[in-house]
C-alpha positions as CSV (number, residue, x, y, z in Angstrom):
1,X,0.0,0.0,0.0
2,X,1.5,3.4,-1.2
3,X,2.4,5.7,1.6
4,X,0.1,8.6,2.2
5,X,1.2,12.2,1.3
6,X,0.5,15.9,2.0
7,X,0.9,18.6,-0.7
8,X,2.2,22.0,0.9
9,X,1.8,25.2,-0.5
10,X,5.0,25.0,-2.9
11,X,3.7,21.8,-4.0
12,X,6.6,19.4,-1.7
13,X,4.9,16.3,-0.6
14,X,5.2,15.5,3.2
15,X,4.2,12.0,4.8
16,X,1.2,12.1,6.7
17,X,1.6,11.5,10.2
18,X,0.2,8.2,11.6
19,X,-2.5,7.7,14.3
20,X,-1.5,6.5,18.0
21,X,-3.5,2.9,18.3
22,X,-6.9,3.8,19.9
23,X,-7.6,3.7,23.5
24,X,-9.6,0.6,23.0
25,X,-7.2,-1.5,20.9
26,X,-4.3,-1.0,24.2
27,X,-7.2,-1.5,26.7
28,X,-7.7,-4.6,24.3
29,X,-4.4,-5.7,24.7
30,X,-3.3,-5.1,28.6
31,X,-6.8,-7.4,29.2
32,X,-5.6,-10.3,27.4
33,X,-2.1,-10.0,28.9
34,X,-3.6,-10.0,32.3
35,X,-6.2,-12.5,31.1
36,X,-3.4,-15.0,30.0
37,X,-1.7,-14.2,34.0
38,X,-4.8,-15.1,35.5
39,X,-4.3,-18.5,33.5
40,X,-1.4,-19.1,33.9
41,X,-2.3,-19.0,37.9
42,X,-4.8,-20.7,37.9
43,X,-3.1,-23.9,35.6
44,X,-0.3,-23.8,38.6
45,X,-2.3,-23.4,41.8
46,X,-1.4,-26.4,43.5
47,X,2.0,-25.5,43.3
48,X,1.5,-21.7,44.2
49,X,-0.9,-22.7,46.8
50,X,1.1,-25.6,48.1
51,X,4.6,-25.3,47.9
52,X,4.3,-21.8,50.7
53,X,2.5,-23.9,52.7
54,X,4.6,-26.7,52.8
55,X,7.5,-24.5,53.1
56,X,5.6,-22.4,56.1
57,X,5.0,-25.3,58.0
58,X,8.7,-27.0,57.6
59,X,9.8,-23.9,58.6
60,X,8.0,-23.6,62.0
61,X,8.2,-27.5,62.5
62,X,12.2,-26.7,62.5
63,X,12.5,-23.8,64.8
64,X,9.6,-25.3,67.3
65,X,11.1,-29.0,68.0
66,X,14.9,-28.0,67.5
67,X,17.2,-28.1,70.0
68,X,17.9,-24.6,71.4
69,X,21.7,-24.1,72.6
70,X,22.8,-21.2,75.4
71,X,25.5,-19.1,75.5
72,X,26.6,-17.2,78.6
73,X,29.0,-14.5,78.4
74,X,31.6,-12.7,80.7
75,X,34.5,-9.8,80.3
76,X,37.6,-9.0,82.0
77,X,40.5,-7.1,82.0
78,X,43.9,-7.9,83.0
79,X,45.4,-5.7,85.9
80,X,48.9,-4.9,84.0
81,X,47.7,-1.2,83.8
82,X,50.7,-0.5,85.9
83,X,54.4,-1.7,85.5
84,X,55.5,-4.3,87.7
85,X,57.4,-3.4,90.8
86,X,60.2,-6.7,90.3
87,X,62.9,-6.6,92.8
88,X,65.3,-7.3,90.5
89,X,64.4,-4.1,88.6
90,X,65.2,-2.5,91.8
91,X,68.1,-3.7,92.5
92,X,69.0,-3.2,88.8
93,X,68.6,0.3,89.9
94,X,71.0,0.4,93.0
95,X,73.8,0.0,90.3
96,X,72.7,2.6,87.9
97,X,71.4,0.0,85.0
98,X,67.8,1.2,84.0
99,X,65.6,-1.5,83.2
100,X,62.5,-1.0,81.3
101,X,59.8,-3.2,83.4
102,X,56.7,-5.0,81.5
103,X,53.2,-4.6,82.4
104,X,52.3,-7.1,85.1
105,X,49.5,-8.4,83.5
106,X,49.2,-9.8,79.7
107,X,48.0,-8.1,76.4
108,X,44.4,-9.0,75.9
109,X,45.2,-11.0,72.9
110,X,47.0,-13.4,74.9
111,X,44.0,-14.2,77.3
112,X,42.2,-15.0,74.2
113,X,45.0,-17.2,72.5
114,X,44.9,-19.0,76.4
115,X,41.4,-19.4,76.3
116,X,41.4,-21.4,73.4
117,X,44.4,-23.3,74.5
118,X,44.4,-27.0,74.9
119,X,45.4,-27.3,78.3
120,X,42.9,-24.8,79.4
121,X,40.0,-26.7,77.4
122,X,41.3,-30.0,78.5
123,X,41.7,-28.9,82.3
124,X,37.5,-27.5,82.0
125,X,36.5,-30.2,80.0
126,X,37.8,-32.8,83.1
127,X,36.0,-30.5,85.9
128,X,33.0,-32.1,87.4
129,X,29.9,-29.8,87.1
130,X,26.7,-29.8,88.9
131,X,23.7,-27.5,87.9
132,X,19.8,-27.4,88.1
133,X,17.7,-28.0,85.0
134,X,14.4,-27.4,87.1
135,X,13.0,-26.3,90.0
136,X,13.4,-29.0,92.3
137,X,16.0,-30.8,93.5
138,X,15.6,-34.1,91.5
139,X,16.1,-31.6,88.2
140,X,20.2,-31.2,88.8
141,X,22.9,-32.8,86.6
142,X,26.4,-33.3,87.5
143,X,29.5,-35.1,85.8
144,X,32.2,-34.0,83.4
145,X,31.7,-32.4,80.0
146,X,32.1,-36.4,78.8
147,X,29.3,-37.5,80.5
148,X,26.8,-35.1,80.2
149,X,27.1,-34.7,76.6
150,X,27.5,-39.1,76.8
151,X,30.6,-38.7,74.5
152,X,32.1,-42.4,73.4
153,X,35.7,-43.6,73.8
154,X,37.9,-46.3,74.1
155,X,39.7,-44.9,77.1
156,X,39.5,-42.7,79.2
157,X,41.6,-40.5,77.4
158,X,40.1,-40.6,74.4
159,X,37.1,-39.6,76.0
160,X,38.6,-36.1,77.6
161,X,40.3,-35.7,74.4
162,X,36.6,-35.5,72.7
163,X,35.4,-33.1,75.5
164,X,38.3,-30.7,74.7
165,X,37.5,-31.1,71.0
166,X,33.4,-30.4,71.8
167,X,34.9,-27.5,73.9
168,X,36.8,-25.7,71.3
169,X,33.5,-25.1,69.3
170,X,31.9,-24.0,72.3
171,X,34.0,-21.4,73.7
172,X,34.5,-18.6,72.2
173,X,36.9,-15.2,72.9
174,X,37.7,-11.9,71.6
175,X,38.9,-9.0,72.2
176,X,37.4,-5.3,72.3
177,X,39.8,-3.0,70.6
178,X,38.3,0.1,72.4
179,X,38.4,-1.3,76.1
180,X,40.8,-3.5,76.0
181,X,38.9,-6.1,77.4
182,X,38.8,-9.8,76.9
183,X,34.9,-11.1,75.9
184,X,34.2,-15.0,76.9
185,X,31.2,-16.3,75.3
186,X,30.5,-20.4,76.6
187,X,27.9,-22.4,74.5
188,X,26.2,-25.7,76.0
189,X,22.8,-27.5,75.7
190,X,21.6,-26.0,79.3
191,X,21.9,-22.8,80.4
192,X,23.1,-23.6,84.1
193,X,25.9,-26.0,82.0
194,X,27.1,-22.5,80.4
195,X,26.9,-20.3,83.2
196,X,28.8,-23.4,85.1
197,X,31.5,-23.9,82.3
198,X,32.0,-19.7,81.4
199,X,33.2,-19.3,86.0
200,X,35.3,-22.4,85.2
201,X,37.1,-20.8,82.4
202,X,37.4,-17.7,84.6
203,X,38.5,-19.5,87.6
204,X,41.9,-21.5,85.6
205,X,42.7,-18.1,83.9
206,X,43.1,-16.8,87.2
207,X,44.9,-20.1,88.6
208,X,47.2,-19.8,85.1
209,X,48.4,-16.2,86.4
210,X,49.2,-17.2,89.8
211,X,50.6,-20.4,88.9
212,X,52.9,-18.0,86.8
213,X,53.7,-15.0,89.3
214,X,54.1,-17.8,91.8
215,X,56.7,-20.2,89.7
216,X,58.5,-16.7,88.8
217,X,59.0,-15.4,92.4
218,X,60.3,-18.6,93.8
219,X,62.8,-18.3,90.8
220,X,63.7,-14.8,91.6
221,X,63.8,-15.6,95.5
222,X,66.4,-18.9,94.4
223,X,68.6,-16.6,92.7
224,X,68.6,-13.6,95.4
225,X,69.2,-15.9,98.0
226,X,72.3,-17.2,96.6
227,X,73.2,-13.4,95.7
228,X,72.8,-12.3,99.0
229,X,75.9,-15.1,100.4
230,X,78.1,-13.2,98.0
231,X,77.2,-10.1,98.8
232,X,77.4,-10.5,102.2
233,X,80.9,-11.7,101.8
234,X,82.0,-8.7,99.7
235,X,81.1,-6.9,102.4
236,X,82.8,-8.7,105.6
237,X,85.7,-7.9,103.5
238,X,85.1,-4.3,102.6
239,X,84.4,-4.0,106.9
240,X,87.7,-5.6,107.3
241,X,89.8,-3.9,105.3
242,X,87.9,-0.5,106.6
243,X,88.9,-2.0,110.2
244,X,92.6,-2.4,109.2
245,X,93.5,0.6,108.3
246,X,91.8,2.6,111.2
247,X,93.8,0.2,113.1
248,X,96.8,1.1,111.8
249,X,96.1,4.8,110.8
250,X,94.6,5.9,114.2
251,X,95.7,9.7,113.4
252,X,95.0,9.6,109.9
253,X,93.0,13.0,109.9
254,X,96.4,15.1,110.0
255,X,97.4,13.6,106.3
256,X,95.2,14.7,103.2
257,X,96.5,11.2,101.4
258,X,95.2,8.8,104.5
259,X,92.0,11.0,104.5
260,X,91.2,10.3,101.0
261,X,91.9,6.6,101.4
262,X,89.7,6.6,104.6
263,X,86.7,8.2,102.7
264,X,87.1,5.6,99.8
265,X,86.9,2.6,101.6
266,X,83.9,3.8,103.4
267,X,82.7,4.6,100.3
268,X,83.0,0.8,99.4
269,X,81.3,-0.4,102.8
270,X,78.8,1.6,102.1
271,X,78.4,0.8,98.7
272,X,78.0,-3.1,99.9
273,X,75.5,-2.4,102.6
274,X,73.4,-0.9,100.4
275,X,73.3,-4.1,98.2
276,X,73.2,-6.2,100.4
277,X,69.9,-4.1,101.9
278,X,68.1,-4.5,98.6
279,X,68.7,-7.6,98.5
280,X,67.4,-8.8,101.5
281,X,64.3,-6.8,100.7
282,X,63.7,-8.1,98.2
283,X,64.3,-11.6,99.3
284,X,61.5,-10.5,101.6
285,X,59.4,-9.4,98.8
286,X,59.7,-12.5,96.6
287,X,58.9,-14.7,99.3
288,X,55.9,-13.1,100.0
289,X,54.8,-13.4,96.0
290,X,55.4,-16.8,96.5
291,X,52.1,-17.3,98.2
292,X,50.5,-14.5,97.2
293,X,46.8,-15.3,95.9
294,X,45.8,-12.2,94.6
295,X,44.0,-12.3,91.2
296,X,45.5,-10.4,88.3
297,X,42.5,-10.3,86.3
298,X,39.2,-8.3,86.9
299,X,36.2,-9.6,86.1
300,X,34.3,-6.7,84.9
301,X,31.0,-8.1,83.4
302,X,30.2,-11.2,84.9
303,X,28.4,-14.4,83.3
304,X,25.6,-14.5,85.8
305,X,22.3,-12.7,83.9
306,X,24.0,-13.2,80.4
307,X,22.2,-16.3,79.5
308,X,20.5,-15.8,76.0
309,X,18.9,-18.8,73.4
310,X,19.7,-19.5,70.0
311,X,16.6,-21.0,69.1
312,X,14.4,-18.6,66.6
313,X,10.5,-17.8,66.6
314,X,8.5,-20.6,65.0
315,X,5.9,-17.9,63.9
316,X,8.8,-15.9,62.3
317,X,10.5,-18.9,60.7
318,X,7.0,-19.8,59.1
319,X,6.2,-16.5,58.1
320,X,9.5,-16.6,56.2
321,X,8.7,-19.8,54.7
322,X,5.9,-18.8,53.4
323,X,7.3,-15.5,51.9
324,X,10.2,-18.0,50.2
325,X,7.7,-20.6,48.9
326,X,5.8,-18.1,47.5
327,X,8.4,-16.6,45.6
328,X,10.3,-19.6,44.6
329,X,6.4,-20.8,43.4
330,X,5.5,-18.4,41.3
331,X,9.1,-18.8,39.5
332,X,8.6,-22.6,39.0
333,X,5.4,-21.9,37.9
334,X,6.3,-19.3,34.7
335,X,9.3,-22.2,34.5
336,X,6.9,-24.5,33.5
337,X,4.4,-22.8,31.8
338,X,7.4,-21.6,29.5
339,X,8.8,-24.9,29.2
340,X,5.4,-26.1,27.8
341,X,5.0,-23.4,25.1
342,X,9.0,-23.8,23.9
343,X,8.1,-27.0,22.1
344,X,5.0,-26.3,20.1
345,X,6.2,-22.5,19.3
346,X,9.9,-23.2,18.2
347,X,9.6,-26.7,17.5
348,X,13.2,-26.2,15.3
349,X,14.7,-24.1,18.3
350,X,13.8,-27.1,20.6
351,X,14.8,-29.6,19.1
352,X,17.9,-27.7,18.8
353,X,18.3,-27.4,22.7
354,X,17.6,-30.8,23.7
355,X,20.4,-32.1,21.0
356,X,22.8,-29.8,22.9
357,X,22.0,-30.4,26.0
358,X,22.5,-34.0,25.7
359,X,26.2,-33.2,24.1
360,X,26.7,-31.3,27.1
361,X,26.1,-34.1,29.7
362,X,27.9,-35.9,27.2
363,X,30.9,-34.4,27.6
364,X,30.5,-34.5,31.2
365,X,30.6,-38.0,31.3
366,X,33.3,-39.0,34.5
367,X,34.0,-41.8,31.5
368,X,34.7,-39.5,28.5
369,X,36.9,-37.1,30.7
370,X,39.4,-40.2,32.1
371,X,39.4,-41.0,28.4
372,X,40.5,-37.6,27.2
373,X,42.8,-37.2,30.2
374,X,44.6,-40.2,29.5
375,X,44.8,-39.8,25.6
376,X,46.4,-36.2,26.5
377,X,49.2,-37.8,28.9
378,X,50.0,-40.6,26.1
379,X,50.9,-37.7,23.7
380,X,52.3,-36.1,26.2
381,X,54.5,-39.1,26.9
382,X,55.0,-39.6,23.4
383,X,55.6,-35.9,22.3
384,X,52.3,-36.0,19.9
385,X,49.9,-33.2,19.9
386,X,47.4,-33.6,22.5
387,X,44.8,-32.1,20.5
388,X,45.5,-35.2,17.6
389,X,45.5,-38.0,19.8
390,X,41.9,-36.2,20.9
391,X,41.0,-36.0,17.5
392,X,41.8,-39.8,16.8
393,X,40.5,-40.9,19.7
394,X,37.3,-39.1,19.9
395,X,35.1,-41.9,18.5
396,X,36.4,-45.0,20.5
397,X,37.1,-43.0,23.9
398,X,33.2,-43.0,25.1
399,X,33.0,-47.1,25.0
């Protein structure tokens, strides 16, 4: 059909301009479209209808009858804000030898790499516990981490060493960069069993640090004590020679030379006293931080009150269920519906998918790829081209 033309004035021909479709023809249209929707729906309700229902009620049968684990959670901080007053360090300092002293407590990181230690798990893991599950008396469970969680072993070694294993997924520590302090968080099937096992874990990080200070003061009071026989000696011997010459220099103050010597051995004497002085303080002092029970951390937020459930609302996981079932419904549902048209709409286009797909799982036959790999190491063996002895053996390599 010849296109339709306007004449102007100078006689130029201009196309006409064409119509917008009509307002019933689109209306037309957008009906159908929604008609075919509403079809589509309706072909695929049991699968819209049931699949978010069955999804909606897996989902609340899994939260409601799961098992719910507690977690119970602590901080502390170590008391090293201050430098440790060591009396070594001070008797460094009678000599003039400045030592730089460390912090008498540990870097928060290292309370977390202890916590997670094996001796530490394996020393909670062996500790008897006793808790309440109810409110009455005959609702209290005791025994180690083994038997309450019934673990199985040969020995009983094996069995603590599966306790420590369980233990390591349960406990868990970090640190807070802002505060400094250490965070303890202990996971277990009851809540009294957490509470229990998070003051356990306290209490050997405490027994760790004294065990420390402890073993380090009886080390320091070993080595002063056998410092303080030789300086004791040195000076008798400084007194004695001091004692000489006023013995033999009983009118020394008339000669500048004997009055010089006089001042310099009492220099010495005194110089001894004072070491030996430190010393025996501080043989004093280790001795005293030998049985010294004092904690060195601080327990800042402790575990009791903390207990909180992992288990999640059953009305909230169905409601999610539901939301997901829907969705992945509706998508199955245009899946199959588009599936169903392919083949009697593109019948050449079909036929053209379903011959490659089945070349695809084809070629990922576990078969066909040994074949291929070991036709690829013969040439390489051989120093042929991989991609000939492919070629040759393409047809006799799928067998």
């Amino acid at each position: 059909m010849p296109e339709s033309r306007s004449v102007d004035d100078q006689g130029r021909r201009h196309p006409e301009p064409t119509s917008p479709p009509k307002p019933e023809q689109r209306d037309e249209s957008e009906a159908v479209s929604i008609l075919a929707l509403a079809n589509m729906l309706l072909r695929q309700r049991l699968l819209i209808l049931g699949l978010p229902l069955l999804a909606s009620i897996a989902g609340y049968a899994l939260t409601r009858f799961q098992r719910a684990d507690f977690t119970a959670e602590s901080k502390f901080v170590s008391q090293g804000g201050q430098p440790s007053s060591s009396p070594l360090a001070g008797l460094a300092a009678q000599f003039g030898v400045s030592v730089t002293e460390s912090s008498s407590g540990e870097s928060p990181d290292f309370y977390v790499a202890l916590l997670k230690s094996r001796d530490l798990l394996r020393g909670a893991a062996d500790w008897h516990y006793r808790f309440a599950v109810g409110s009455t008396r005959a609702d209290t469970l005791e025994g180690t981490i083994a038997d309450l969680y019934e673990l199985i072993g040969e020995t009983p070694d094996a069995r603590l060493a599966s306790a420590t294993g369980l233990l390591g997924r349960q406990v868990f520590a970090r640190t807070d960069v802002r505060t400094g302090m250490v965070i303890l968080e202990t996971t277990a099937r009851w809540p009294g069993l957490a509470l229990e096992l998070n003051n356990r874990l306290l209490q050997l990080v405490n027994e760790f640090n004294l065990q420390k200070r402890q073993s380090q003061a009886v080390m320091e009071r070993e080595f002063i004590d056998g410092r303080m026989g030789e300086a004791q000696r040195e000076l008798q011997q400084e007194e004695s020679r001091l004692l000489r010459f006023l013995q033999e220099n009983r009118q020394y103050q008339g000669s500048p030379q004997l009055t010089f010597e006089s001042a310099r051995l009492q220099r010495l004497v005194d110089l001894r006293q004072d070491v030996y002085t430190s010393l025996a303080q501080a043989y004093e002092q280790a001795r005293i931080d030998e049985v010294r029970t004092t904690p060195v951390i601080t327990v800042v937020d402790p575990p009791q009150g903390s207990i909180r459930s992992s288990a999640s609302n059953p009305r909230y996981a169905g409601f999610l269920g539901l939301l997901l079932g829907a969705v992945v419904a509706v998508a199955l549902a245009f899946g199959r519906e588009f599936f169903a048209r392919v083949p009697q709409e593109n019948v050449e286009e079909y036929e053209t998918f379903k011959k490659l797909s089945f070349a695809a799982l084809n070629d990922l036959n576990p078969k066909r790829i040994l074949n291929r790999l070991r036709a690829i190491r013969i040439a390489a063996s051989e120093g042929e081209s991989p991609s000939s002895r492919l070629r040759s053996g393409e047809g006799g390599g799928d067998g």
